[in-house]
C-alpha positions in Angstrom: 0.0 0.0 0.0 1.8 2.6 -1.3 1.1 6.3 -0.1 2.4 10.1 -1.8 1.8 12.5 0.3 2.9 16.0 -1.3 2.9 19.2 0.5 2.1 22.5 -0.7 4.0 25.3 1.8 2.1 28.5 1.9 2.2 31.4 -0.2 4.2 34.9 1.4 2.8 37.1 3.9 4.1 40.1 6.3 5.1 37.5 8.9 6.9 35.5 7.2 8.9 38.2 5.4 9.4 39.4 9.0 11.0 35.5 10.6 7.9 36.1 12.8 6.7 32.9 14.7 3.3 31.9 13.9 2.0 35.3 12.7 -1.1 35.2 11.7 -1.0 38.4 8.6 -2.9 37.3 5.8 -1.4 36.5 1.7 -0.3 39.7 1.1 -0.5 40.6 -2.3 2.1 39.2 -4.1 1.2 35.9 -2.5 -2.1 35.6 -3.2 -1.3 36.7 -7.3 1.4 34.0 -7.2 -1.0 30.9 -5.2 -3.7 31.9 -8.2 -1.5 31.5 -10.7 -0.4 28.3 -9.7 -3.3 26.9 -9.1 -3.4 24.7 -12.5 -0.3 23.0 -10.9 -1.4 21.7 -8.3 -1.3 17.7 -8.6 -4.1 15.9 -8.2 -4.6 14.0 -5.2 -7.3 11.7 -3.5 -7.3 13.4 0.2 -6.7 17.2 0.4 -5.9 18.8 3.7 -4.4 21.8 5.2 -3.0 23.0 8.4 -5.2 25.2 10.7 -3.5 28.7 10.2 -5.0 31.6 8.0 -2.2 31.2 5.9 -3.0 27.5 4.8 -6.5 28.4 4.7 -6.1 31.3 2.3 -3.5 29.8 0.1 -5.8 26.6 -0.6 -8.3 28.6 -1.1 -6.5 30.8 -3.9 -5.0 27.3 -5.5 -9.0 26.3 -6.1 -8.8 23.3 -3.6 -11.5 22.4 -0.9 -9.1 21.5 1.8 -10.3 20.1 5.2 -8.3 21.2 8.0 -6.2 18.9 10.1 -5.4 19.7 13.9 -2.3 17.3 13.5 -0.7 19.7 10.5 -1.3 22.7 12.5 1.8 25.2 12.9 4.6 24.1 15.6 3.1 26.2 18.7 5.5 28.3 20.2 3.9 29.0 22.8 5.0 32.8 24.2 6.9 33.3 21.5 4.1 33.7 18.8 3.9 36.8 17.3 7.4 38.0 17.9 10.1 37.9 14.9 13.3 35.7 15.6 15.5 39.0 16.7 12.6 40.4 19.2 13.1 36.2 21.1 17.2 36.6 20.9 17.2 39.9 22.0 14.4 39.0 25.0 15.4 35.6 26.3 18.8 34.6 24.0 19.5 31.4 26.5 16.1 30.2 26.0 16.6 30.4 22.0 20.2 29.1 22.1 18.5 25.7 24.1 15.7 25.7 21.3 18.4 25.7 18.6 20.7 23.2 20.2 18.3 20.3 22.1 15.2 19.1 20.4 13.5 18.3 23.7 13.6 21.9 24.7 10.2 24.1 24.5 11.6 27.6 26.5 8.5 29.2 25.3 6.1 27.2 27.0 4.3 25.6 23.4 5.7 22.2 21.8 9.2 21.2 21.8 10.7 19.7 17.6 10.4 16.5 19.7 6.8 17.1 20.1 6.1 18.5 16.9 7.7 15.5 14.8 5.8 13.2 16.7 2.6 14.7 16.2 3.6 15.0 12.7 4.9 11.4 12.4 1.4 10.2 13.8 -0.4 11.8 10.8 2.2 10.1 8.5 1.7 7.1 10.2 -2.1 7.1 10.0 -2.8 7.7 6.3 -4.4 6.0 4.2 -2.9 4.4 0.1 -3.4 7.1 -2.2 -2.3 10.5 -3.3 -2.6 12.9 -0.2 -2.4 16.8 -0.7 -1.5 19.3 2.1 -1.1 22.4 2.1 1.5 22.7 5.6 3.2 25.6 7.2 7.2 25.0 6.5 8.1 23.4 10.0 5.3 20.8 8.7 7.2 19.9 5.9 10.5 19.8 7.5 9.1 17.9 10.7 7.6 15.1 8.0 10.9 15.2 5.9 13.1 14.3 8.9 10.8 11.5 10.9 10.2 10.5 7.3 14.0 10.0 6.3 15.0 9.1 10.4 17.3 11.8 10.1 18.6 13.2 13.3 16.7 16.1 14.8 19.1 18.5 13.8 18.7 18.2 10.1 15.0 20.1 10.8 17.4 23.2 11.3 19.2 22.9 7.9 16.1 22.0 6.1 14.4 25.0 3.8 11.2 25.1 2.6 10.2 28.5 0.5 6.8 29.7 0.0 4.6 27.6 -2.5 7.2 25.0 -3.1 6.1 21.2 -3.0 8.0 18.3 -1.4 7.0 14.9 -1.7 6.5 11.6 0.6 6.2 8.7 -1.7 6.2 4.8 0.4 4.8 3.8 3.7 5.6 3.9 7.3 9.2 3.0 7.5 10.0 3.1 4.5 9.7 6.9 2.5 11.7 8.2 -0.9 11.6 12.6 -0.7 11.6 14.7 -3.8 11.5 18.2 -2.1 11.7 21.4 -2.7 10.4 22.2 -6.1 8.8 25.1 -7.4 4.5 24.9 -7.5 4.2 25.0 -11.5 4.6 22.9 -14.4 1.7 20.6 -15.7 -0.9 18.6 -13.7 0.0 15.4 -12.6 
């Protein structure tokens, strides 16, 4: 039973120009124009989801897709830390983002530690059914999934990016994944 799970990351927004953690500013402009226009690209898939944040909800919606939303995809909580960009936290409580960077069991900020969030994550994986899933994922999403995926060490999340409207794919079963990652939304229907 063979399962490809591809995930859409969302389209660009004032947070995320900003490194802000889970900000919740709509698709700005050029975001929204460029989830529209790749909305023809989107592969075709038997289950469509989506994290729980505007941004997932607003990018699906521009790509045309009627996606349900899934508590286990939602953004990694960060707890005290959401709102505030990356240099706001290093300037406020440095230690507590030098742990974050350097333990994966750590959660300074009160929310979920990566620990936590790749298990959550790698629960989903773990759960789905044969087919062709879509889900449209906030970028920790997709690197969480890539890493639990792969059984990479928890430290390759850091090193992992995933830009706006980009698609990286699962293709296998529990235990046993292949990863094509990190290419542009566009290109014909598959």
């Amino acid at each position: 039973m063979t399962v490809r799970v591809m995930f859409v990351s969302p389209a660009m927004t004032a947070d995320l120009r900003q490194a802000r953690f889970g900000g919740r500013s709509p698709l700005d402009e050029s975001g929204t124009r460029a989830a529209t226009a790749a909305a023809d690209a989107v592969p075709r898939a038997d289950l469509v989801v989506r994290g729980s944040s505007s941004r997932c909800r607003q990018t699906a919606d521009a790509l045309g897709l009627r996606a349900e939303p899934v508590e286990q995809l939602a953004d990694w909580h960060v707890g005290s830390w959401t709102g505030r960009t990356l240099d706001e936290v290093g300037e406020a409580d440095p230690e507590g983002l030098a742990l974050w960077l350097r333990d994966p069991s750590a959660a300074p900020h009160g929310g979920e530690s990566l620990r936590q969030l790749s298990a959550r994550v790698e629960r989903w994986l773990a759960a789905l059914p044969a087919g062709r899933v879509l889900a449209v994922v906030e970028p920790a999403v997709v690197r969480a999934a890539t890493v639990v995926a792969l059984g990479l060490a928890s430290e390759a999340f850091w090193r992992l990016d995933v830009g706006p409207l980009t698609l990286t794919e699962l293709s296998g079963r529990a235990g046993r994944w292949n990863l094509r990652c990190g290419r542009p939304l566009g290109g014909s229907r598959e």
